[in-house]
Phi, psi and omega in degrees: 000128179286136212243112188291319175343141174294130143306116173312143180254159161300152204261185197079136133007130159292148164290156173311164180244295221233065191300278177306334156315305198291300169300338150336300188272349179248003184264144183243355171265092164092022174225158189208162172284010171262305191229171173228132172273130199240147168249103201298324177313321175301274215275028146263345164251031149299136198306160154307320170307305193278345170286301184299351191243347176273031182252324193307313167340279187299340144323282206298339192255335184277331184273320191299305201256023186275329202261055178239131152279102193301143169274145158279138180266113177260096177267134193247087144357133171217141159235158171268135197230167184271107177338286176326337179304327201257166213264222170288298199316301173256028134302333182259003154278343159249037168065053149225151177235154176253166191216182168272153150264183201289325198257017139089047169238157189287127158218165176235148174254176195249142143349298178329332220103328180315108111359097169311056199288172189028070157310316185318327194250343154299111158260148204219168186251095177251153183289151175234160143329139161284122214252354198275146158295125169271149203263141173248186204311112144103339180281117178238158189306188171271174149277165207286296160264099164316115188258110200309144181322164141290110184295137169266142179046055184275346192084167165230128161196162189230065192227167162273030175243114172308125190287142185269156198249166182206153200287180199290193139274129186280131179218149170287135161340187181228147201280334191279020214015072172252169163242120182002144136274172191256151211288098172232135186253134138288140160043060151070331185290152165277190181231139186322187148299129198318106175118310162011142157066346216251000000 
C-alpha cells in the first residue's frame, strides 16, 4: 500500500564530508595548520582497545602513503611569549636583535634591519621545555585518577581504632606431608594453629 506521508528526514546537521579538517581546525593540542602532533609517550599509555584500533589507523595511512618520501621530522615543544620578553638567546633564535637608536630608545629589527613596530604587543614562538612527560623503558604514565588498591584481610571494624594484624604462628609441618590449610582470619581474627584440638 502506497503511503502519501513524507519521508522523515533525519534531524541535526548533515554529516561532514571533511570530518577530520573540522576537528583539526578546532583542536588546540598539538595542531597547526601543517601538522598534528601526538606525543607517543600519551598514546602508548592509552588503554589497549584504542592502542590496537589507532596502530590499525596508522597501518592504513602508512600504506596509502609509503610510496611518498618522507622526511625525518625534528619536533621542537614550543610557545608563544611577548617579543619585549625574551632574553638575546632567543630573539636571535627567532631571528631578531635589539639595538639603542640614535634618540637612546630600545627597537627591534628583523635580519632585514626592518624596525619591529609596536613590539609590546608582538608575539613569536620560541622553544620551550617539554612539558609532556616522556615515557621511559617499561614504564607507562598512571592514570589521572588511580584506583587504590583493596587491602587484603585488612580486618573489619567500626570502632576508631584499626584492628592489628599479627603474622601466623610458626609452626612444622604435619609428619603426613599435607599441607596446613591457609590462614585467612574472618574479620581480622586469627584461626588457631593447624592440628589445634584434633
Amino acid at each position: 500500500m502506497y503511503n502519501n506521508e513524507p519521508i522523515p528526514r533525519p534531524a541535526g546537521p548533515p554529516a561532514s564530508s571533511t570530518p577530520l579538517r573540522d576537528y583539526l581546525n578546532g583542536a588546540r593540542h598539538g595542531v597547526d595548520p601543517g601538522y598534528a602532533v601526538l606525543p607517543r609517550s600519551l598514546a602508548e599509555s592509552m588503554p589497549l582497545p584504542w592502542q590496537q584500533q589507532m596502530a590499525h589507523l596508522m597501518a592504513e595511512f602508512h600504506q596509502a602513503f609509503g610510496h611518498l618520501r618522507w622526511p625525518v621530522y625534528k619536533v621542537v615543544p614550543s610557545r608563544y611569549e611577548r617579543l619585549v620578553d625574551l632574553d638575546e638567546e632567543q630573539l636571535a633564535e627567532v631571528g631578531v636583535f635589539a639595538e639603542i637608536d640614535v634618540t637612546g630608545d630600545l627597537v627591534y629589527r628583523e635580519r632585514t634591519g626592518a624596525r619591529i613596530e609596536d613590539p609590546e604587543n608582538k608575539r613569536v614562538l620560541v622553544s620551550c621545555l617539554d612539558p609532556i612527560p616522556r615515557q621511559q623503558a617499561g614504564h607507562v604514565p598512571p592514570a589521572p585518577n588511580p584506583i587504590p588498591p583493596v587491602p587484603q584481610n585488612g580486618g573489619m571494624h567500626t570502632g576508631g581504632h584499626p584492628v592489628q594484624q599479627q603474622p601466623p604462628p610458626r609452626h612444622a609441618p604435619p609428619p603426613n606431608g599435607h599441607q596446613p590449610p591457609p590462614m585467612t582470619p574472618p574479620h581480622g581474627q586469627q584461626l588457631p594453629p593447624w592440628g589445634a584440638g584434633r
